[in-house]
C-alpha positions as CSV (number, residue, x, y, z in Angstrom):
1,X,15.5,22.8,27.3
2,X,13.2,25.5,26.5
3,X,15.1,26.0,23.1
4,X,14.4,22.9,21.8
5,X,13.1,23.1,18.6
6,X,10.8,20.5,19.0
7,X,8.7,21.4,15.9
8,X,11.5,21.2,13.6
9,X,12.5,17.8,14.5
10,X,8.8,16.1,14.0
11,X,9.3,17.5,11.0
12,X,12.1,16.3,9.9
13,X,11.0,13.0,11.1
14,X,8.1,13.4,9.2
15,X,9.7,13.9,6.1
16,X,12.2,10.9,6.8
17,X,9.6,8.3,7.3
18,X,7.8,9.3,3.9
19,X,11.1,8.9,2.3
20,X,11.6,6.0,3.9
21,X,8.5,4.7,2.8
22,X,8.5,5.7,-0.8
23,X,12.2,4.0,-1.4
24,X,11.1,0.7,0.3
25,X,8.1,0.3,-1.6
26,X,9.2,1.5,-4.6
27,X,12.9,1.1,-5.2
28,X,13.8,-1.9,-2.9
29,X,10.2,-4.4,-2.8
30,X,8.6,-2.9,-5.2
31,X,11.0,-2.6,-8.6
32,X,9.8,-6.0,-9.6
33,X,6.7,-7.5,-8.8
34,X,4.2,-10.1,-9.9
35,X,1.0,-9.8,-8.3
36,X,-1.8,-12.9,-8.6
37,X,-5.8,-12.4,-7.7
38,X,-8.1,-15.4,-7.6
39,X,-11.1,-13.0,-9.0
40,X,-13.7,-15.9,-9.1
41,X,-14.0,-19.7,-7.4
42,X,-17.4,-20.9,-7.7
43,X,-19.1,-23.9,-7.4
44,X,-21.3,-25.3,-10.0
45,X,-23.2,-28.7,-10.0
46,X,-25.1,-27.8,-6.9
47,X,-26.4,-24.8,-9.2
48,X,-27.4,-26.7,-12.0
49,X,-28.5,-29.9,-11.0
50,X,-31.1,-27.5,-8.3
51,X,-32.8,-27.0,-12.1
52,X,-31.9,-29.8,-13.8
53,X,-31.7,-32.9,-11.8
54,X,-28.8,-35.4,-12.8
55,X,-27.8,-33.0,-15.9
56,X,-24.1,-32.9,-15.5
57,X,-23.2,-37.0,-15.0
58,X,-25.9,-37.9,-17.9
59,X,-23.6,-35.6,-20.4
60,X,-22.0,-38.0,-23.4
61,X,-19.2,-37.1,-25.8
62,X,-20.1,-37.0,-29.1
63,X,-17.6,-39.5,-30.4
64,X,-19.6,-42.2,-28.1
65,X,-17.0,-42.1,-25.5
66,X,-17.7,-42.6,-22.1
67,X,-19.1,-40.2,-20.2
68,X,-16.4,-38.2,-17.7
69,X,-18.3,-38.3,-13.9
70,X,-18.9,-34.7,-14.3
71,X,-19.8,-33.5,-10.3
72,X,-18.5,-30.9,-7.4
73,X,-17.2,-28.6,-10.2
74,X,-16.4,-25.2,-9.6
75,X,-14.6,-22.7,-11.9
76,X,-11.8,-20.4,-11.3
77,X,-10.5,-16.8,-13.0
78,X,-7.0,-16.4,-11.6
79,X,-5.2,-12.6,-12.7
80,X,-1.7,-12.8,-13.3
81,X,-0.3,-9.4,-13.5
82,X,2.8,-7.1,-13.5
83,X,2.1,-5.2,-10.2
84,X,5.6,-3.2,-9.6
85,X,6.8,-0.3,-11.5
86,X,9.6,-1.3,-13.6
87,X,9.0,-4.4,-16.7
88,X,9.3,-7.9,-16.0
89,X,11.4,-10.1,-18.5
90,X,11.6,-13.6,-19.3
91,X,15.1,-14.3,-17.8
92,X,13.2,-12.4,-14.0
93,X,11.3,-15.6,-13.7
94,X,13.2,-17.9,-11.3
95,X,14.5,-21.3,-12.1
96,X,17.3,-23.4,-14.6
97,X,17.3,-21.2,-17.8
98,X,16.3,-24.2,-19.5
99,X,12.4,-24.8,-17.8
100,X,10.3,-22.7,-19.8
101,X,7.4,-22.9,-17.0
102,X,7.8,-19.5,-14.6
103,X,4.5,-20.0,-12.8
104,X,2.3,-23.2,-11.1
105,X,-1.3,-22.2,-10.1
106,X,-2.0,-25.7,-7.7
107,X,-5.6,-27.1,-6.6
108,X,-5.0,-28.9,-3.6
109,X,-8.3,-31.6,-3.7
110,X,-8.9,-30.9,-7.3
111,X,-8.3,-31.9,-10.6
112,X,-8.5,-29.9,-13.9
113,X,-10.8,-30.8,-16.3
114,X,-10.3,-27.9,-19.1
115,X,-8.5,-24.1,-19.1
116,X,-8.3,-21.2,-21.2
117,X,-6.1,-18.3,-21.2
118,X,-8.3,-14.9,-21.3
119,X,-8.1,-11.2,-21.2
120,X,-5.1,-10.3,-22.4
121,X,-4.2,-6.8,-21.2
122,X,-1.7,-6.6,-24.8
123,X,-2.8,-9.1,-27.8
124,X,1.5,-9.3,-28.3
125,X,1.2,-11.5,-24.8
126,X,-0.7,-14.7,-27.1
127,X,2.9,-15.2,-28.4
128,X,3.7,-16.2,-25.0
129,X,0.7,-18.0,-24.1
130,X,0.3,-20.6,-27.2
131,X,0.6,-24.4,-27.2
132,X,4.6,-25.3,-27.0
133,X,5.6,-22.3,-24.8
134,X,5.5,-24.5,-21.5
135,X,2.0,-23.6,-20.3
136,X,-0.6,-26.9,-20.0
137,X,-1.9,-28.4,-17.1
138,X,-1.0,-31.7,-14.7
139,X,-2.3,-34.1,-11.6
140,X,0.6,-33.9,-9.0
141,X,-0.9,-37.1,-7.6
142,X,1.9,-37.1,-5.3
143,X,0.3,-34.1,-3.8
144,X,-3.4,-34.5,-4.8
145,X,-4.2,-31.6,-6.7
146,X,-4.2,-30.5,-9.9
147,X,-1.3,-27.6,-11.3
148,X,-1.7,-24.9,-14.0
149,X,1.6,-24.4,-15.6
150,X,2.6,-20.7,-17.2
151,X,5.4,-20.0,-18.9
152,X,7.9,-17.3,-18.5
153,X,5.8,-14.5,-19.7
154,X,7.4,-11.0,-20.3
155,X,4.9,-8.1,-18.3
156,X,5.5,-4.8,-19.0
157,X,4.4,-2.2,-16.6
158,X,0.3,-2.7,-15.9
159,X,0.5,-5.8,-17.9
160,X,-1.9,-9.0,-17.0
161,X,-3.6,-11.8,-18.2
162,X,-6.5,-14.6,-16.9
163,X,-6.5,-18.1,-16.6
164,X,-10.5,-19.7,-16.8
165,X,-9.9,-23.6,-15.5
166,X,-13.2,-25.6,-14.9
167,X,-12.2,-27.8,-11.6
168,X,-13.5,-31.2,-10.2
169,X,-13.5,-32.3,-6.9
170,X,-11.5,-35.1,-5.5
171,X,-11.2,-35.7,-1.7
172,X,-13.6,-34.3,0.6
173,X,-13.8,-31.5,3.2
174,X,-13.8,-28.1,2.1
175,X,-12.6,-26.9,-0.7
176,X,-8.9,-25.6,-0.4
177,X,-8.3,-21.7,-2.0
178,X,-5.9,-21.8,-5.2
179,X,-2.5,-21.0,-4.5
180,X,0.2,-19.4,-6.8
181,X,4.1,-20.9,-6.9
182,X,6.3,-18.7,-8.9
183,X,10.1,-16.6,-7.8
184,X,10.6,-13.3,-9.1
185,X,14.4,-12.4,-9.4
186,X,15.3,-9.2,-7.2
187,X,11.9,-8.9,-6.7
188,X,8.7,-11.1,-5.0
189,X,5.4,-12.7,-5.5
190,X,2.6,-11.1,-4.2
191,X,-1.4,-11.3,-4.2
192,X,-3.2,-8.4,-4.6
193,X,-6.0,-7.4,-4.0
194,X,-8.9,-5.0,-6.2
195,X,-8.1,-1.6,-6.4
196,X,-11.4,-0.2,-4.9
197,X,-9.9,0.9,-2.0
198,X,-7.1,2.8,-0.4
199,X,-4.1,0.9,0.6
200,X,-3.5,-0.1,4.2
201,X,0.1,1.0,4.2
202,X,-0.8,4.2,2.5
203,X,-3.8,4.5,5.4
204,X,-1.0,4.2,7.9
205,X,1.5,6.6,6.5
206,X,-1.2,9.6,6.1
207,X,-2.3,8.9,10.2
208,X,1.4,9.1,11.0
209,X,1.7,12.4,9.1
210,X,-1.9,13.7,10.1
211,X,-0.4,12.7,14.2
212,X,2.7,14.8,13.5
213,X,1.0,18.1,12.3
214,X,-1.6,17.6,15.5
215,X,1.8,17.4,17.6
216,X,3.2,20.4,16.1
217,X,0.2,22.7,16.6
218,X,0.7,21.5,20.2
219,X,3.9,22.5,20.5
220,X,3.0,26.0,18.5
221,X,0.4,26.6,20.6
222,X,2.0,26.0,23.8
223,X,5.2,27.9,23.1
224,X,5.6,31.4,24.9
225,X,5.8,34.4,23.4
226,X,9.2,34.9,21.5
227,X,11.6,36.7,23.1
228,X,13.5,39.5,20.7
229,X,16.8,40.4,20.9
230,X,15.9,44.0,22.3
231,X,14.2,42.7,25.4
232,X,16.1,42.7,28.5
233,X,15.3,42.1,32.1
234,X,16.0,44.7,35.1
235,X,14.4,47.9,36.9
236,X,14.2,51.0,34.9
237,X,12.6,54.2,36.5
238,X,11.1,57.0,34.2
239,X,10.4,60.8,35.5
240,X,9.4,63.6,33.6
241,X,6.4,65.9,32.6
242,X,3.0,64.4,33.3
243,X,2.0,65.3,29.8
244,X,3.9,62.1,28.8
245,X,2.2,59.8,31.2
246,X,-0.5,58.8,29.2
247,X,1.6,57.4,26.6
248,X,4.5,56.0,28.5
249,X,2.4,54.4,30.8
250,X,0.9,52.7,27.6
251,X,4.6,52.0,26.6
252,X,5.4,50.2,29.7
253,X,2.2,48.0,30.4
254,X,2.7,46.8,26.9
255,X,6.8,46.3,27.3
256,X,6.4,44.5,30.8
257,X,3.8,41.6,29.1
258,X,6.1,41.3,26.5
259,X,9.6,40.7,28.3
260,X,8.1,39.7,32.2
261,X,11.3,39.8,33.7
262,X,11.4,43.9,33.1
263,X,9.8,46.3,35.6
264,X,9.2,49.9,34.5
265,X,8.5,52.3,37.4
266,X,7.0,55.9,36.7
267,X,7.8,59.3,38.3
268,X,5.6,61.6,36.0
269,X,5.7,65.2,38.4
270,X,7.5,68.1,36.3
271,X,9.5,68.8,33.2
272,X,12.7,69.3,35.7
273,X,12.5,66.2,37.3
274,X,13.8,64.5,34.3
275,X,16.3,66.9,33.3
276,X,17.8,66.7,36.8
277,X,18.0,63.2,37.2
């Protein structure tokens, strides 16, 4: 058991779980991915109408229309982006072939009262993005909230865009955080999060490595001397001149802590001595 070669093992566990790793997030969950970030959600009428009391319901179109009860609005940013490593195409988006919509953004308690689409990470993406292509928003009365429909937009690699929506209010309670309904063939749907920071899963792999090396200094530290194939166990009894003494007796102090199982004994008395026995 003492043979063990404990050190190489961790490290060939080691280098097996960051392979591991890298293939699952990468190759396997990670090929194609569409990543979503609510960036902003903020309330508004309070803020105003603090100022200006009564500013947002007194507001008239200009063609003498009446007035929309403009209150409890907030306004959203929502990132869509391409957060894997290899392109998304139009025919990724799940779905019949035939529905050009690839994405819903829903309010749950709210209704939409305008949206824009904004910061484009590639001006090409507008092509995608214009009047006819399937994007436009809805009340799913059904469901009480208001839905964002996006059509199937290709995303290279990096690739993203924003959606501005100015929301109202319409049950009470808190307000309920956007969610985002899409399916991504061979691949998922994911939020993300700002890039500030290091990842948690890339936190976890470095500890894991950091706990291995600790383990092997352990084990390194901890390990006896090595044993060469020259040192062998036994009695051995030298005799000879005493002018060699010195330096065999050096010899075996420094042979015994080497190989312990080895016991030198020394007869130093005359030059004869050795040559007789």
């Amino acid at each position: 058991m003492d043979d063990f070669p404990l050190d190489i093992v961790l490290a060939v566990i080691a280098l097996a779980v960051s392979m591991l790793a890298f293939v699952w997030e990468f190759v396997l969950v990670g090929r194609k991915r569409l990543g979503y970030r609510v960036q902003m959600d903020t309330p508004v009428t309070g803020e105003v109408e603090s100022v200006y009391q009564g500013v947002l319901p007194q507001l008239r179109p200009s063609d003498g229309s009446a007035a929309p009860q403009l209150q409890d609005l907030s306004i959203v940013l929502v990132r869509i982006e391409n957060s894997g490593w290899t392109d998304i195409d139009s025919s990724d988006y799940g779905g019949p072939e035939a529905d050009r919509v690839g994405v819903h953004i829903n309010f749950p308690g709210r209704r939409i009262i305008g949206m824009a689409v904004t910061e484009l990470s590639d001006s090409g993406l507008i092509d995608s993005l214009r009047p006819g292509t399937g994007i436009g928003a809805r009340d799913d009365t059904a469901h009480r909230m208001g839905v964002i429909d996006l059509p199937r937009v290709p995303l290279n690699r990096r690739d993203h865009y924003k959606i501005l929506a100015i929301l109202q209010r319409t049950g009470t309670g808190a307000t309920v955080d956007p969610t985002v309904q899409a399916k991504i063939k061979g691949g998922r749907v994911t939020e993300t999060s700002s890039r500030t920071g290091v990842s948690p899963k890339l936190l976890g792999l470095i500890a894991f490595l950091v706990l291995v090396i600790a383990v092997q200094v352990v084990v390194a530290l901890r390990t006896e001397e090595p044993k060469y194939a020259d040192c062998g166990g036994g009695t051995l009894t030298l005799v000879g001149s005493t002018a060699f003494a010195q330096v065999i007796g050096d010899a075996q102090v420094a042979y015994e802590k080497l190989c312990p199982a080895a016991k030198i004994s020394l007869e130093f008395e005359k030059s004869q001595s050795g040559v007789v026995r």
